[in-house]
C-alpha positions as CSV (number, residue, x, y, z in Angstrom):
1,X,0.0,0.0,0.0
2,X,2.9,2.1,0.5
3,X,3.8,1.9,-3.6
4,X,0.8,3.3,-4.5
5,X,1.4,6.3,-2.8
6,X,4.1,7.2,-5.1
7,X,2.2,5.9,-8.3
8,X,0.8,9.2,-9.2
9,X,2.6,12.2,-8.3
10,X,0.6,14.9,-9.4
11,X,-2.7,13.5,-8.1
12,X,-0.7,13.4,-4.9
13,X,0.7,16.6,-5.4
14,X,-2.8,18.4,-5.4
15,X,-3.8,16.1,-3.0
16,X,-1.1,18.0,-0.4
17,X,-2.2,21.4,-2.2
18,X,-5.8,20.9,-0.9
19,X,-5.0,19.9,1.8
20,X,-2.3,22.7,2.4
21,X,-5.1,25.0,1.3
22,X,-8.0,23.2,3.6
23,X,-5.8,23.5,6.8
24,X,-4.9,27.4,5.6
25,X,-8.3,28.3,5.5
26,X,-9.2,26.2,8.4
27,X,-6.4,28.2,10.4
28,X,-7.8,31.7,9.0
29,X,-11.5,30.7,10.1
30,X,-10.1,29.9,13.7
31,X,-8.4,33.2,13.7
32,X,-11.5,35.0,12.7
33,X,-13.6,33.0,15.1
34,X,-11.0,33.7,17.7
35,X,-10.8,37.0,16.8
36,X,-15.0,37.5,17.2
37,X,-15.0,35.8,20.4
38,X,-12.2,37.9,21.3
39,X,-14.3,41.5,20.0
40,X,-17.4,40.2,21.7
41,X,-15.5,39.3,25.1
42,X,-14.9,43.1,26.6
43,X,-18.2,43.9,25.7
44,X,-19.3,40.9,28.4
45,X,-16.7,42.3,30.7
46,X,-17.6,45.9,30.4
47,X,-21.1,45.1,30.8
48,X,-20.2,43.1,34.5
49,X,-18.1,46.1,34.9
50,X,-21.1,48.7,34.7
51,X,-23.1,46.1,36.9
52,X,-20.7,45.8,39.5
53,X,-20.4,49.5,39.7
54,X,-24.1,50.1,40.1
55,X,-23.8,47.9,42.5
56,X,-20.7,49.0,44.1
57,X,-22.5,52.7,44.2
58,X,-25.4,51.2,46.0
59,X,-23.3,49.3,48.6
60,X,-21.7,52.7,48.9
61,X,-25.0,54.6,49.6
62,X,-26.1,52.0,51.5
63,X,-22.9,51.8,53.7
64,X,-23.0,55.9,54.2
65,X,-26.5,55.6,55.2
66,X,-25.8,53.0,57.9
67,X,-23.0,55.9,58.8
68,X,-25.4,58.0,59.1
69,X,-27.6,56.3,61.2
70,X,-25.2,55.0,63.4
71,X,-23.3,58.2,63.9
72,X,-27.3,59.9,64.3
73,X,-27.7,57.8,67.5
74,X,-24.5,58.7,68.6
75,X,-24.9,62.0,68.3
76,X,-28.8,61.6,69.4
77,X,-27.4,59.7,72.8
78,X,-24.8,62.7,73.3
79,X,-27.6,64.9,72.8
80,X,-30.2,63.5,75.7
81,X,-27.2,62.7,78.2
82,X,-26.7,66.8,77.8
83,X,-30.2,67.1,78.1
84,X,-30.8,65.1,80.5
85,X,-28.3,66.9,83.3
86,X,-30.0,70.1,82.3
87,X,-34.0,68.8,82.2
88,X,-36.5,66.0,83.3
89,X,-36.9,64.1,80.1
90,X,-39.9,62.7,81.3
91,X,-43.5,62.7,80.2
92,X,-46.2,62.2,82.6
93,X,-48.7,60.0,80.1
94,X,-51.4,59.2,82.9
95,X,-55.1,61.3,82.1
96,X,-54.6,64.1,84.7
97,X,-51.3,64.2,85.2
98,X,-51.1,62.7,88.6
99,X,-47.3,62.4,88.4
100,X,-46.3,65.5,87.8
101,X,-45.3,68.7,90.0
102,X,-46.9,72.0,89.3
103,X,-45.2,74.6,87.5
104,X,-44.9,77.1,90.3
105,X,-43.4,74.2,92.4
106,X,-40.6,73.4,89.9
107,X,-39.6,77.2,90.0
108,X,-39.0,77.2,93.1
109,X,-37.6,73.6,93.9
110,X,-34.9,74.9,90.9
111,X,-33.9,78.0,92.9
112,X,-33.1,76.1,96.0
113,X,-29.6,76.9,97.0
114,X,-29.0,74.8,100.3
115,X,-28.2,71.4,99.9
116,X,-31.1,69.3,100.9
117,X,-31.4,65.9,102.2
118,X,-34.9,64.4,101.9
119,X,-35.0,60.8,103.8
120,X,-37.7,58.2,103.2
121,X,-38.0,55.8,106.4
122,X,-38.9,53.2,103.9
123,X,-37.3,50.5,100.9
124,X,-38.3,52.1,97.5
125,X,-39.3,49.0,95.9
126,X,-41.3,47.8,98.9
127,X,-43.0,51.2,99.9
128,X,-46.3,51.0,98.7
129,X,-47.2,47.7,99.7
130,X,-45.9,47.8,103.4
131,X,-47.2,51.2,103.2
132,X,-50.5,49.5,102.4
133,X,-50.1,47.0,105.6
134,X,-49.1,50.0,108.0
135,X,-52.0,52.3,107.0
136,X,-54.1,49.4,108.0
137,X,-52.9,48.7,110.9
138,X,-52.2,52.6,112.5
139,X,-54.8,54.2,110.6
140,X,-57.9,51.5,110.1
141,X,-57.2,52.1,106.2
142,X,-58.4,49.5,104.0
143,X,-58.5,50.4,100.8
144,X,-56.5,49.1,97.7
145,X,-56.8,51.8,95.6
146,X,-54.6,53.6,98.4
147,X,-51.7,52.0,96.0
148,X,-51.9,54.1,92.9
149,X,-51.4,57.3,95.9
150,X,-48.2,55.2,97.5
151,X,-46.9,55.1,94.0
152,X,-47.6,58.7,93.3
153,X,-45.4,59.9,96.3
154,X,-42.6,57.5,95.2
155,X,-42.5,59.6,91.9
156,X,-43.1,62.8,92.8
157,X,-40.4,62.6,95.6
158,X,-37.8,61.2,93.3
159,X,-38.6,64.4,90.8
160,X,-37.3,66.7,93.2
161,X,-33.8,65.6,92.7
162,X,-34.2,65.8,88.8
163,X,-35.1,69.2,89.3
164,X,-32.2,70.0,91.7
165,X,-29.1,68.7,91.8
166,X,-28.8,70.3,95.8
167,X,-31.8,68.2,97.1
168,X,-30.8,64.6,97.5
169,X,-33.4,62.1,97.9
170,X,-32.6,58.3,100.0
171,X,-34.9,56.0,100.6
172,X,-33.6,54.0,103.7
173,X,-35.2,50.5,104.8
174,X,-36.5,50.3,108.0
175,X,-34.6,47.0,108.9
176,X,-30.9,48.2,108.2
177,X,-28.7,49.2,110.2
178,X,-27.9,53.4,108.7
179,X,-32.0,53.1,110.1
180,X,-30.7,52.4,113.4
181,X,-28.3,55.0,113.1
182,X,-31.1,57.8,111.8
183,X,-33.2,56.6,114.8
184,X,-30.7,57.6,117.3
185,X,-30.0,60.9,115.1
186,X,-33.2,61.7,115.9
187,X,-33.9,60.2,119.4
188,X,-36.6,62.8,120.3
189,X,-38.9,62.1,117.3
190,X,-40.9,58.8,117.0
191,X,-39.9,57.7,113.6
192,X,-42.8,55.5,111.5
193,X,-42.6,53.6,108.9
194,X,-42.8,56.0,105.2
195,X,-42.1,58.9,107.7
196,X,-39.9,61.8,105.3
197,X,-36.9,63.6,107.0
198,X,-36.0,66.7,105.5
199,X,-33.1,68.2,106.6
200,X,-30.3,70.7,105.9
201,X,-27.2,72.2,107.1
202,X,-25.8,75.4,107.7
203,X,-22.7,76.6,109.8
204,X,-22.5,72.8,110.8
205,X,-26.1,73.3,112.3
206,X,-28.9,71.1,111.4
207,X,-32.4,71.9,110.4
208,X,-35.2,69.2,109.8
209,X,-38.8,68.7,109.5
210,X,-40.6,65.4,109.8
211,X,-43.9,64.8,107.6
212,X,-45.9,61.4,108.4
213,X,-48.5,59.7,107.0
214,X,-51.2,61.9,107.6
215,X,-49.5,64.8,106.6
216,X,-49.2,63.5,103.5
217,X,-52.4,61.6,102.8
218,X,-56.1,63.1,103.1
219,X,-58.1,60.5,105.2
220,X,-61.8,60.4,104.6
221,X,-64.0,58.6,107.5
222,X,-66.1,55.2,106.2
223,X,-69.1,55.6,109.0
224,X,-71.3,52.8,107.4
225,X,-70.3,51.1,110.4
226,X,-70.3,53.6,113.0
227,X,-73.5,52.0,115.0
228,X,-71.1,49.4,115.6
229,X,-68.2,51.1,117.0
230,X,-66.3,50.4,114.0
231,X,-64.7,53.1,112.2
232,X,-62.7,52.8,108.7
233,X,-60.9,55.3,106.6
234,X,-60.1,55.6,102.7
235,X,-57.3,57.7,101.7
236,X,-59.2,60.6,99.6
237,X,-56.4,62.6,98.0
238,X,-52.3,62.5,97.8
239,X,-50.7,65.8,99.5
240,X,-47.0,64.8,99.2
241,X,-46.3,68.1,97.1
242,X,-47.5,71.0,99.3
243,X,-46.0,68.7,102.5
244,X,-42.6,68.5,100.9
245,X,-42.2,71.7,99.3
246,X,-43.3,73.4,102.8
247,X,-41.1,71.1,105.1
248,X,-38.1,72.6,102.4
249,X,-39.3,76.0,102.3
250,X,-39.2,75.5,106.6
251,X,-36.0,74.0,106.8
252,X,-34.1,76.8,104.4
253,X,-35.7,79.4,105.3
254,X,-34.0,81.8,108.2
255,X,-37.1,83.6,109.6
256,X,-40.1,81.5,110.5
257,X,-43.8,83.7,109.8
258,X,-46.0,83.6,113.0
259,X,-49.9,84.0,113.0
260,X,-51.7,85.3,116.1
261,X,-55.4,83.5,115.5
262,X,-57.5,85.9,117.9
263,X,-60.5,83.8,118.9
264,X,-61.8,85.3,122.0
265,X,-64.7,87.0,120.4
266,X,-66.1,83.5,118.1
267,X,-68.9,81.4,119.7
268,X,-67.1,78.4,117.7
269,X,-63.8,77.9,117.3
270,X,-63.4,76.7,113.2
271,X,-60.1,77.3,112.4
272,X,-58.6,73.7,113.2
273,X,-58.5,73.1,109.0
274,X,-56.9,76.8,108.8
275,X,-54.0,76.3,111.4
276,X,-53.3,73.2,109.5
277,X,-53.1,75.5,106.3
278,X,-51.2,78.0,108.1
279,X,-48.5,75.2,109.1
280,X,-48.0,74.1,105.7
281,X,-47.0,77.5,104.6
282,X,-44.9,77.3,107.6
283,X,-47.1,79.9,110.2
284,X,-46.3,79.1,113.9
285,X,-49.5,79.6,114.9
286,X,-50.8,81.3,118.4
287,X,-54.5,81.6,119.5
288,X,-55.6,84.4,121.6
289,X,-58.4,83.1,123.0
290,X,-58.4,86.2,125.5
291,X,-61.9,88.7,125.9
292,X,-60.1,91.4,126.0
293,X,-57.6,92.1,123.5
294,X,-54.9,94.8,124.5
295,X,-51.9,94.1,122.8
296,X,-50.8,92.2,119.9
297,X,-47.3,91.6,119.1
298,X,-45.0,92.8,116.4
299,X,-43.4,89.5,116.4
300,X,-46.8,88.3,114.3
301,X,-46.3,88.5,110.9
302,X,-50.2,88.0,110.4
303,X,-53.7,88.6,112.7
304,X,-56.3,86.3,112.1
305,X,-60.1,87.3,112.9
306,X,-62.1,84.4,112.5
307,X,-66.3,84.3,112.8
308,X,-66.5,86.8,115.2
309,X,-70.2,86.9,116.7
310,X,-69.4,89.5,119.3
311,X,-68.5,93.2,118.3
312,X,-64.8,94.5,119.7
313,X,-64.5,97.6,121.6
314,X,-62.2,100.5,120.7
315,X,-58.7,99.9,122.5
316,X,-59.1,96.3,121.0
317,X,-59.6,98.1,117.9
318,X,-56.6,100.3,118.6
319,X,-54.2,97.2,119.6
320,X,-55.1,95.7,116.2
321,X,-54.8,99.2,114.2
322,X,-50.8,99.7,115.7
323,X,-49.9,96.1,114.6
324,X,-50.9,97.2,111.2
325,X,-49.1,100.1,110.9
326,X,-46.1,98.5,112.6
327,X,-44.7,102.3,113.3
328,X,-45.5,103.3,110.0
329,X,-43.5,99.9,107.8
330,X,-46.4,98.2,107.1
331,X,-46.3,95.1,105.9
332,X,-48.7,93.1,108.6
333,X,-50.8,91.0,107.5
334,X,-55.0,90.9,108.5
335,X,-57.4,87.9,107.4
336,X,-61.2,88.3,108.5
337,X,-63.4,85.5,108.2
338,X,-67.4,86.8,108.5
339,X,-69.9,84.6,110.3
340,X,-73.4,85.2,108.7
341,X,-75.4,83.7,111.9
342,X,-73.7,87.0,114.2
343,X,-75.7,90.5,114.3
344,X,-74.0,93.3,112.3
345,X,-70.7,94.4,114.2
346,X,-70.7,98.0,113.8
347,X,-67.2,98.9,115.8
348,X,-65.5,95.8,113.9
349,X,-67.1,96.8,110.2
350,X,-66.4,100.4,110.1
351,X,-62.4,99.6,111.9
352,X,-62.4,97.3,108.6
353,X,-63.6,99.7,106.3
354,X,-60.5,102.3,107.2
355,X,-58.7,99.5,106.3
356,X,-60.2,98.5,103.0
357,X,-62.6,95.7,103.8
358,X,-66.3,96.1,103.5
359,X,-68.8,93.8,104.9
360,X,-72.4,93.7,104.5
361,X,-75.4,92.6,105.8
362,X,-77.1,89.4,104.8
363,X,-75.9,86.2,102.8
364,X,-74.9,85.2,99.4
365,X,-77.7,83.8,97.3
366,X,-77.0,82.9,94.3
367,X,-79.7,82.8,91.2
368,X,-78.1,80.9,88.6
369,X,-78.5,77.2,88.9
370,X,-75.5,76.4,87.3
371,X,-73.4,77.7,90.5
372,X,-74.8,76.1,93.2
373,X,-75.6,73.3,94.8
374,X,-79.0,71.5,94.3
375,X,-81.5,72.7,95.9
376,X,-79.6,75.2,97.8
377,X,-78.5,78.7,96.3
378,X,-77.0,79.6,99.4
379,X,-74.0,77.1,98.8
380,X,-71.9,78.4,96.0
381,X,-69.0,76.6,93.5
382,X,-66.4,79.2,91.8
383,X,-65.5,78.4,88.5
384,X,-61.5,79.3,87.2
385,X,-61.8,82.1,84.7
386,X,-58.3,83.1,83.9
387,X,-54.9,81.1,84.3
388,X,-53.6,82.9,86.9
389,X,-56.6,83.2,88.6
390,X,-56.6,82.3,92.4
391,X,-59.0,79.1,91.7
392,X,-56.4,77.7,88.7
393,X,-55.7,73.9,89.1
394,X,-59.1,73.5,90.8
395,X,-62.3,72.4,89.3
396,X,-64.3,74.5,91.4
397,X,-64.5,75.5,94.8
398,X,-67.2,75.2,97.1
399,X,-68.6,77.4,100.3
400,X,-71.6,78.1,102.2
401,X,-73.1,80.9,103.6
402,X,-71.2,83.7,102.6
403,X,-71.2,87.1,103.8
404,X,-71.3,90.0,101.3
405,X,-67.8,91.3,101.3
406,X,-65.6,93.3,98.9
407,X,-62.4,95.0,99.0
C-alpha cells in the first residue's frame, strides 16, 4: 500500500495542495472566530463592569447611610445625656397628670440653693405595699386603691432631685442598720414607717422637718359602720407636694412667719382646717383666746379674725390698728373671716372699712343654677376664669353661707 502512494505524483501533489489549502483556511477561520470571540469578550466584561459599579454605588450609599444612622444615635445619645443633666426628660402619660409637680413648684424647687437631704423611712421597691399593711394597721385604712397614691409619692419625691441637683433624695429601709443609726439621730422624734426627713445644714447646724402619714395623705372617714363602734378610713387625696415643698421651704428658710389667730370674740372655734393650712405654709400659729384684746405683738407677721359673733370695743380696735401700721412699715398681715349667723358688728365693720374691707349685711344667694348646689343657692361653686386666677388647678371650689364682702 505504500507503492501506490508514489504511483501518481501529481494526483498526490494536489492532494497535499488541498489539503495545504483546507488547513490554511481552516487556520484563518479559527483566527476569525477567535478573533469574534475575542471582540465580543470586553463587551461581556464591560457590561459586568457597569453592573458591579451600580452595585458597588449602591453598597456605597447603602454603607454611608448605615453611617449616618449610626453616627445619628451617637450624636442623638450625646444629645439626651446633655439634656438630660439640664432637664427632666420625662412625660407624665397618665389622664390628669397625677405624676407630675406643678409649674410654680418646679420654679422654686430649681432655685433652691441649700443642699437638701430628703429621707424616706422606707425601701423604694417595697414602699407602697408595706405602706399598704401600715395604713391598716395605725390608721384602720383598707383600701386598695390607696396604692396608685403610695406610687404617686414614690414619683413625685424622686422628681425633686431631677429638678435639683442640691436636694438629695434616699430611701432608707426600716430594717438596716444606717436606720438604726437615723433613729438615734433623731432620738426625740418617733420615727414611723414611710415617715420623710428633710433636713439641711448650715454653719454645721442642722435643720429638719418630719412629715408622716397623715400629713401627706387626706383620710376620709367610712361611717357605714359607726353603730357598731367600727370606724374605717379611705385615703381621699395625695398631698405629698405641698407637705414636701413646705417642710423645704421650713428648713431653708432663716425667719419663720408667726400667726396670732384671735379667737376670743367667736362662739365656735373653726379654724382647726386653717391652722393646718397655716402650718403648711410654715405659720407658727398662736390663739388668743383672750376677751379682751390689749396688745398684739410685732413678732406676728399675720392677725387672724375668724367668725366673730361679738363686736370688739375701741382699744381692741386700737391694739389691732398699731400692729398694722407697725410704726408706719407696714407690711402686717390681716385675714377676717365673717360669720353670717352673728348680728352686724358695727365697731368691727367700720375699723375694717379704714382699712379697705367692706362687709355687709345678709348672705350670698345665688340665682343661677348652674353655680350652686341642688337645691340650695345659698352654697356656692367658683369656677376658674383666667390662668392665673386664684381658683387655677381646681375644678371649682365650694362654700356656704357667705357674707357680702368686697375690697
Amino acid at each position: 500500500m505504500e507503492e501506490n502512494k508514489n504511483l501518481n505524483p501529481e494526483l498526490e501533489a494536489e492532494t497535499a495542495e488541498a489539503e495545504d489549502f483546507d488547513i490554511a483556511e481552516a487556520v484563518k477561520g479559527e483566527k476569525k472566530s477567535k478573533k469574534a470571540k475575542k471582540d465580543k469578550k470586553p463587551k461581556k466584561e464591560k457590561a459586568k463592569k457597569i453592573k458591579n459599579q451600580a452595585l458597588l454605588k449602591r453598597g456605597s450609599y447603602s454603607l454611608a447611610i448605615t453611617a449616618a444612622v449610626v453616627a445619628g444615635a451617637i450624636i442623638l445619645n450625646i444629645l439626651v445625656g446633655a439634656l438630660t443633666d439640664r432637664f427632666v426628660l420625662e412625660f407624665d402619660m397618665s389622664l390628669n397628670k397625677d405624676n407630675s409637680i406643678s409649674e410654680e413648684n418646679i420654679e422654686y424647687i430649681k432655685g433652691i440653693e441649700d443642699k437638701v437631704t430628703v429621707t424616706v423611712c422606707a425601701d423604694e421597691e417595697t414602699y407602697s405595699s408595706y405602706m399598704g399593711y401600715y395604713a391598716q394597721q395605725y390608721y384602720s385604712v383598707s383600701d386598695d386603691a390607696a396604692t396608685s397614691y403610695y406610687d404617686q409619692t414614690v414619683t413625685l419625691v424622686n422628681k425633686y432631685a431631677d429638678y435639683n441637683k442640691n436636694i438629695t433624695v434616699n430611701f432608707v429601709d426600716t430594717q438596716s442598720t444606717k436606720f438604726t443609726e437615723i433613729s438615734s439621730k433623731y432620738s426625740s422624734e418617733k420615727l414611723m414607717y414611710g415617715d420623710i426627713i428633710i433636713s439641711t445644714e448650715n454653719d454645721g447646724a442642722e435643720k429638719h422637718k418630719i412629715i408622716s402619714y397623715d400629713d401627706i395623705y387626706y383620710l376620709y372617714e367610712d361611717t357605714t359602720y359607726a353603730s357598731y363602734g367600727m370606724s374605717f378610713y379611705t385615703v381621699s387625696g395625695n398631698n405629698i407636694e405641698t407637705a414636701l415643698t413646705s417642710a423645704i421651704s421650713y428648713v431653708t428658710s432663716d425667719k419663720i412667719k408667726r400667726a396670732a389667730i384671735i379667737t376670743g370674740h367667736s362662739a365656735t372655734d373653726y379654724t382647726a382646717t386653717y391652722q393646718t393650712l397655716l402650718k403648711d405654709n410654715n405659720y407658727e400659729t398662736e390663739i388668743i383666746s383672750d376677751s379682751l384684746v390689749t396688745e398684739i405683738s410685732s413678732e406676728y407677721d399675720l392677725v387672724v379674725i375668724p367668725c366673730p359673733s361679738t363686736d370688739f370695743i375701741g382699744t381692741e380696735l386700737d391694739a389691732v390698728s398699731e400692729f398694722l401700721d407697725n410704726d408706719g412699715k407696714l407690711g402686717k398681715g390681716l385675714i377676717f373671716v365673717a360669720d353670717v349667723t352673728a348680728p352686724y358688728l358695727t365697731n368691727l365693720y367700720d375699723f375694717l372699712e379704714q382699712w379697705g374691707i367692706v362687709v355687709e349685711d345678709g348672705i350670698l344667694f345665688e340665682t343661677n343654677s348652674s353655680n350652686h348646689m341642688a337645691d340650695d343657692p345659698t352654697t356656692l361653686g367658683s369656677y376658674t376664669t383666667e390662668a392665673d386666677d386664684i381658683l387655677s388647678g381646681m375644678s371649682v371650689c365650694i362654700t356656704g353661707y357667705n357674707a357680702p364682702m368686697y375690697a
